[in-house]
C-alpha positions in Angstrom: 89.2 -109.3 120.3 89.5 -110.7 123.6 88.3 -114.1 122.5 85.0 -114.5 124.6 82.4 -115.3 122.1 78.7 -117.5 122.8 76.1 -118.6 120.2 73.1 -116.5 119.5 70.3 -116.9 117.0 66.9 -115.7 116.0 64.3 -115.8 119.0 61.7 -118.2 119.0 58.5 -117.5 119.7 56.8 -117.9 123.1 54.3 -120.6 122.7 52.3 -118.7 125.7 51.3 -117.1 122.9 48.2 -119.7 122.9 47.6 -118.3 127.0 47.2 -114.9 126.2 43.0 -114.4 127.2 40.5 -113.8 125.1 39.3 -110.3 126.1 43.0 -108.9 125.6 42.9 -110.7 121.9 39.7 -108.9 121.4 40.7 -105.7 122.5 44.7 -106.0 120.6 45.6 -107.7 117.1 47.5 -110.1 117.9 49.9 -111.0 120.7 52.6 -110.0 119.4 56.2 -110.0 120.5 55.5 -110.0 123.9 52.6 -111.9 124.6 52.5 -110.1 128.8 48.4 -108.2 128.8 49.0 -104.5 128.5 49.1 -101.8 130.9 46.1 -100.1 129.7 43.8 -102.7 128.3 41.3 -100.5 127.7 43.0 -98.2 125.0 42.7 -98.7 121.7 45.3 -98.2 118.6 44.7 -95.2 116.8 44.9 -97.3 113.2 45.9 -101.3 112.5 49.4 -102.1 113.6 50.2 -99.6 115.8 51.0 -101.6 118.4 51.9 -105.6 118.7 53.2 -106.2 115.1 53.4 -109.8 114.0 56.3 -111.6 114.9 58.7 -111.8 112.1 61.5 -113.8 112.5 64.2 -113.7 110.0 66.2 -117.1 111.2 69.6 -115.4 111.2 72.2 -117.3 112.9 75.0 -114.8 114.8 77.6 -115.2 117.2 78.1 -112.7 120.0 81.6 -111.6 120.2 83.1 -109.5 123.1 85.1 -106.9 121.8 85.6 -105.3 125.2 84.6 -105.1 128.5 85.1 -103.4 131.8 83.4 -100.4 130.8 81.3 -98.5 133.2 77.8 -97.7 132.0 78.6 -97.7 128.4 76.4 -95.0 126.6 77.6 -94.8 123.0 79.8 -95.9 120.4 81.2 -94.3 117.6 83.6 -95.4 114.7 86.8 -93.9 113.7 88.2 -94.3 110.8 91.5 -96.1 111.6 89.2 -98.6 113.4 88.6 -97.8 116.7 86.2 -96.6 118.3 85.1 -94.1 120.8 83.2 -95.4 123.8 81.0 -92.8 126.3 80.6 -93.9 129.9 78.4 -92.6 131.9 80.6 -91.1 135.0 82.2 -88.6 132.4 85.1 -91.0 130.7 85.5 -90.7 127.0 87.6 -93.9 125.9 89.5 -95.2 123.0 88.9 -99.2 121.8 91.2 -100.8 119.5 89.9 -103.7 117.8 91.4 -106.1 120.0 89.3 -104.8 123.0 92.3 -102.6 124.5 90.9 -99.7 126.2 92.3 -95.8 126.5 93.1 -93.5 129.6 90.1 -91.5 129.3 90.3 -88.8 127.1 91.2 -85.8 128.5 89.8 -82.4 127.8 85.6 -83.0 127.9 84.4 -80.6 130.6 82.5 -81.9 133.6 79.2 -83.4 133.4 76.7 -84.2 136.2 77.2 -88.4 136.9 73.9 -88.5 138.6 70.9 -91.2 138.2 70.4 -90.9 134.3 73.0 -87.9 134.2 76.0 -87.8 132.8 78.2 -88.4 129.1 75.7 -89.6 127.0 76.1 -89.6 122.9 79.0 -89.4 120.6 79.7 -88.9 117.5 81.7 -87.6 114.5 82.0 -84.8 112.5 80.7 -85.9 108.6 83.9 -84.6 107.5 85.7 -86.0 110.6 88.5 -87.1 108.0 89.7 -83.2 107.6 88.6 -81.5 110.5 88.9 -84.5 113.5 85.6 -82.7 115.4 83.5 -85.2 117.5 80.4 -83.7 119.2 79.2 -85.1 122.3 76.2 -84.5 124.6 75.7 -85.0 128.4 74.4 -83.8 131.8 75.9 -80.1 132.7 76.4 -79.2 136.1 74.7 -75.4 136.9 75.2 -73.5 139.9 72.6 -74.0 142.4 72.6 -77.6 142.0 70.7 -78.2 138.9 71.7 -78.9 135.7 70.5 -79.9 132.0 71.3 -81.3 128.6 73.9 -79.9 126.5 76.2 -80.4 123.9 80.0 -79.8 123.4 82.4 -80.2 120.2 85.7 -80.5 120.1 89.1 -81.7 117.7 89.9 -84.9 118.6 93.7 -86.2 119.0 94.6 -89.8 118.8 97.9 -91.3 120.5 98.7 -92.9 123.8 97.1 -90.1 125.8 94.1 -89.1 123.7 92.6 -85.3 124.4 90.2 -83.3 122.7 91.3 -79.7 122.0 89.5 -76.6 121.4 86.4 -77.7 123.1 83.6 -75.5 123.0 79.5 -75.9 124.0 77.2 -75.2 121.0 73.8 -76.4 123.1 72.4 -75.3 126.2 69.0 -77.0 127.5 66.9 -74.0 129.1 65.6 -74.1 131.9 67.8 -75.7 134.1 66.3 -78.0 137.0 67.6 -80.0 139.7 66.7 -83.3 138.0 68.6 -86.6 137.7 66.2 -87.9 135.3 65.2 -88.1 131.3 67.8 -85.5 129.8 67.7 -87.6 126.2 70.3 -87.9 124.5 71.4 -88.9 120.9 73.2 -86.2 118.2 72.3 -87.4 114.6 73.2 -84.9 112.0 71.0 -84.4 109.1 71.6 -84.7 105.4 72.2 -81.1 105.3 74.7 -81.2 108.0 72.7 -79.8 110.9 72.7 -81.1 114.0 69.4 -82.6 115.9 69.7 -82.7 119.9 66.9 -85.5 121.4 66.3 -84.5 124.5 63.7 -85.4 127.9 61.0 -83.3 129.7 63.4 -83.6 132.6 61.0 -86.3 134.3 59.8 -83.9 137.3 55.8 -84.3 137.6 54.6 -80.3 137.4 57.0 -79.8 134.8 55.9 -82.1 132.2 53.7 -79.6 130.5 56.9 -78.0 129.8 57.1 -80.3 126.8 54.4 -78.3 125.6 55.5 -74.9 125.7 57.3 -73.2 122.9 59.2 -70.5 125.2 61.4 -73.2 126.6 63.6 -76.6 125.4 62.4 -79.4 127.9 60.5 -82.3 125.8 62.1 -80.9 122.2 64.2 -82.2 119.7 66.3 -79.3 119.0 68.1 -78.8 115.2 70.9 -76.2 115.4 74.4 -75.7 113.6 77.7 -77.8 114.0 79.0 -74.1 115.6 75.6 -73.7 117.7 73.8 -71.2 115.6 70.3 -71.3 114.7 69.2 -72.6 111.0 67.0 -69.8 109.7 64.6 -73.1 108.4 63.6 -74.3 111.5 60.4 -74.1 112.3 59.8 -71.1 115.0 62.3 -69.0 114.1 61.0 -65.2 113.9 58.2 -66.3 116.3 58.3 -64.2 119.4 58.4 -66.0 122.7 59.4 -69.2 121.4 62.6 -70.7 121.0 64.5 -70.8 117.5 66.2 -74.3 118.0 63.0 -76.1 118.5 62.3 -78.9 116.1 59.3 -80.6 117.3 58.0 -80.5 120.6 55.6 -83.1 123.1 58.2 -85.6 123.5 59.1 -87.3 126.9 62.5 -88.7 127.3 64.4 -89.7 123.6 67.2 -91.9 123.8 66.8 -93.9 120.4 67.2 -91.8 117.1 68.7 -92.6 114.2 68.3 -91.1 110.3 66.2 -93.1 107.8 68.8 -94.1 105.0 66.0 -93.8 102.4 64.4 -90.9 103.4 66.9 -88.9 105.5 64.0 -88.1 108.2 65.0 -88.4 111.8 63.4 -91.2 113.6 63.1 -91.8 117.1 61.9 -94.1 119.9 61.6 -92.8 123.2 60.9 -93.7 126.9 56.8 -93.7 127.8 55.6 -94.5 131.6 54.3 -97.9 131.7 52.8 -99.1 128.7 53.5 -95.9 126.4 57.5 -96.3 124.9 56.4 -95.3 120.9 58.4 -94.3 117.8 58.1 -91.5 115.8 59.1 -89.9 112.4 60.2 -86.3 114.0 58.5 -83.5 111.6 59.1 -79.9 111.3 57.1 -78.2 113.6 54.9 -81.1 114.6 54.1 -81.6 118.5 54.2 -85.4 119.8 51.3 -85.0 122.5 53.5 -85.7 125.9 51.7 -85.1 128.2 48.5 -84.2 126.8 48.0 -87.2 125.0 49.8 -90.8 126.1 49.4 -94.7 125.5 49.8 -96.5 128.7 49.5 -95.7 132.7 51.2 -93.7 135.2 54.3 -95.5 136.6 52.2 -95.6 140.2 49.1 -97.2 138.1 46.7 -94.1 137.4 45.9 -93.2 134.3 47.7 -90.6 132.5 46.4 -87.2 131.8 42.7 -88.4 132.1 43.3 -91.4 130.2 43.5 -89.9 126.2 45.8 -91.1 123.9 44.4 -89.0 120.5 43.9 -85.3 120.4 43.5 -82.9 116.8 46.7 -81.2 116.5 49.1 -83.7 117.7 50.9 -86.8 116.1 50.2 -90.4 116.8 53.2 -92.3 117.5 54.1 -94.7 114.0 54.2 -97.6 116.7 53.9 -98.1 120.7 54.8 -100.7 123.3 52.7 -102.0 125.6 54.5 -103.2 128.1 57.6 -101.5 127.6 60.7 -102.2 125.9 62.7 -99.0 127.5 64.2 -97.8 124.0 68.1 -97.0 123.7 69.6 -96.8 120.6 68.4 -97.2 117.5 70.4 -98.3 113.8 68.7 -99.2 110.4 70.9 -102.0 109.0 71.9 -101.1 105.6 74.8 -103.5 105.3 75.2 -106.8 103.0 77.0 -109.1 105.9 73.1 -110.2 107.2 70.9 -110.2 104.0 68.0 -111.0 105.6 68.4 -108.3 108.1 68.9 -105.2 105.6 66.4 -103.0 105.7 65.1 -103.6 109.1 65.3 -101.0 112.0 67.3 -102.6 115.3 66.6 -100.6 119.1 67.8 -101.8 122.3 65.5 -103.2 124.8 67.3 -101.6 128.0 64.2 -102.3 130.4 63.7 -106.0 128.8 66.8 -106.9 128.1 67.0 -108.1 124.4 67.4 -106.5 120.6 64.4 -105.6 118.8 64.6 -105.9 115.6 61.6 -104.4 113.2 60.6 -105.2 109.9 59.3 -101.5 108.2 57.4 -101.1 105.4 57.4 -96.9 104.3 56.3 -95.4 107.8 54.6 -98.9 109.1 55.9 -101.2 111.4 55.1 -104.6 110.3 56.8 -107.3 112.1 59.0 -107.3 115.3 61.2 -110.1 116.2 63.3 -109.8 120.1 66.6 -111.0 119.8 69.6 -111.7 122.3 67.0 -112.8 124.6 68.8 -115.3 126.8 72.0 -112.1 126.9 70.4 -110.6 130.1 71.9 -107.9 129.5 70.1 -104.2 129.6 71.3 -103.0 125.7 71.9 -99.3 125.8 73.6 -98.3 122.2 73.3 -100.2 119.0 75.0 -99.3 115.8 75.7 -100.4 112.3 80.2 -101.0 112.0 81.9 -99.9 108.8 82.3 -103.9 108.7 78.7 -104.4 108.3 78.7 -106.0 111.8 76.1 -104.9 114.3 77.7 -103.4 117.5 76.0 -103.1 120.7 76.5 -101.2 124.4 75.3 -103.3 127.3 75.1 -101.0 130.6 76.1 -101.5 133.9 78.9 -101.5 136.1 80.9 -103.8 134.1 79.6 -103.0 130.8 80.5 -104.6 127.2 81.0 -103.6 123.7 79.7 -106.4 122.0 79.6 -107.4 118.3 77.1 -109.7 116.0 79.0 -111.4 113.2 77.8 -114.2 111.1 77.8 -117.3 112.7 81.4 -119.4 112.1 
């Protein structure tokens, strides 16, 4: 490691707490971890604790240790078994990190993505049985001709050395349609128990298309479940259904950038991007639909309401929790580790729009405390993972991105 290390520790709680007025205590339970009035003050949860959990705080004392910087909008991390890791950024460089914060020539071999706005090499990660195969999967913005492009997802063998490549690379995932967007492609690649692949994806972000979230006959605003070699599991949920596509998973969502597998249950869940005042979690179901845009919490980003202003509708899911204001939800771990006792069992998800780690205290399929962490970082987090170490490690974006890591406190 490269030595730069500052103290960091459990947040404290705003005492504005006490400021908060008393029509928005009347409307909410509780302030909260962010005591700011909502968006939509009018809306109400659909059931106790949807929104604005109690602050928890579980008085864990961490350093912050930079493992490496210099990275160029960092997307995701992932752990290889000799222990280093590979590192996404953004413009289309996959790199190597050693422990000691020494960084790669980008890997060569990944095939061109489309480094525009929120475009560009997204998620990474390994092949279960990485340890006989060395295949890595990897999603990110594809180019199209015509000047759009969509999500996708590409696998490859991976070979280590002093000029890493990844050979035999072929796409298994194709986002359909195509648009010429620069916005909400997704993207995280968790496989399932069963060793299926889901694909999180965005509704692409453009205004008249948003009811494409909606429609079976195409992939925009789905989580998508397919095979490590890109065929379709004959499980899923519409396959055999004319007109509608077989990868679909669940449907309704807006723009996923947080998922991660629950340990205890092995269901997939996710947090994902809302407009202002409607970033929510969800346990993704077979076949269920998520309600974008139909249904929303929150307000357009301009200030009108959403969709005529309903946030409940038979036939689609309410979210397990929502933020209101935002948090901006990229990546998502459950700590399952012994290093932090008091922090196993919690769920941690970067706060890229407010710049901290949330850390959630579940019970089941509830969310019943939230604590923000890292707050005085000022640093947008974009990944956040669990290390073989028990360590959690975490993806800051920007130009001059880090790979940071939380160890107990010396």
């Amino acid at each position: 490691m490269n030595g730069k290390v500052f103290t960091g520790a459990a947040s404290l709680v705003a005492v504005s707490v006490l400021l908060v007025p008393r029509f928005f205590a009347a409307l909410h339970t509780g302030a909260g971890a962010d005591p700011s009035p909502p968006n939509a003050p009018n809306q109400q949860p659909a059931f106790p604790g949807q929104t604005r959990a109690p602050v928890r705080t579980a008085n864990v004392a961490f350093d912050v240790v930079t493992v490496a910087d210099g990275l160029e909008n960092p997307w995701s991390v992932a752990f290889l078994p000799n222990g280093k890791m590979l590192v996404t950024e953004r413009p289309g460089r996959l790199r190597v990190v050693a422990a000691n914060g020494t960084k790669s020539p980008s890997v060569a071999g990944l095939p061109a993505v489309s480094a525009r706005g929120q475009g560009g090499l997204l998620d990474v990660t390994l092949d279960p049985n990485f340890g006989s195969n060395s295949m890595i999967y990897w999603s990110y913005s594809e180019p199209r001709e015509g000047g759009v492009n969509n999500t996708a997802v590409a696998r490859g063998t991976f070979v280590d050395g002093a000029e890493p490549r990844v050979d035999e690379v072929r796409p298994i995932y194709h986002q359909r349609p195509s648009l010429a967007s620069n916005a909400h492609f997704g993207s995280r690649v968790v496989f399932g128990r069963d060793g299926t692949l889901f694909v999180t994806q965005g509704e692409r972000s453009i205004e008249q298309c948003r009811m494409q979230a909606q429609r079976l006959d195409g992939l925009l605003g789905k989580i998508v479940r397919v095979n490590t070699d890109g065929t379709i599991p004959n499980d899923n949920p519409f396959v055999g259904r004319e007109d509608v596509r077989p990868e679909i998973w669940s449907l309704g969502h807006r723009n996923v950038q947080a998922a991660a597998l629950n340990p205890q249950t092995g269901e997939l869940w996710e947090a994902e991007h809302g407009t202002r005042g409607g970033d929510e979690i969800n346990i993704a179901r077979k076949g269920k639909d998520y309600g974008w845009p139909t249904i929303a919490y929150g307000i357009e980003y301009r200030g009108a309401p959403i969709t005529g202003n309903i946030t409940q509708k038979d036939g689609m899911e309410q979210p397990r929790y929502y933020w209101d204001p935002v948090i901006g939800p990229s990546g998502m771990a459950f700590y399952t580790a012994d290093l932090f006792p008091a922090w196993k069992g919690s769920v941690f998800i970067g706060g890229h729009a407010t710049n901290d780690l949330v850390r959630l205290t579940i019970d089941g399929e509830n969310i019943v405390g939230e604590e923000r962490l890292l707050q005085n970082l000022r640093e947008s987090i974009r990944d956040v993972r669990q290390g073989p170490d028990g360590a959690l490690y975490l993806l800051t974006d920007g130009s001059s991105g880090k790979l940071l890591k939380l160890a107990p406190k010396r």
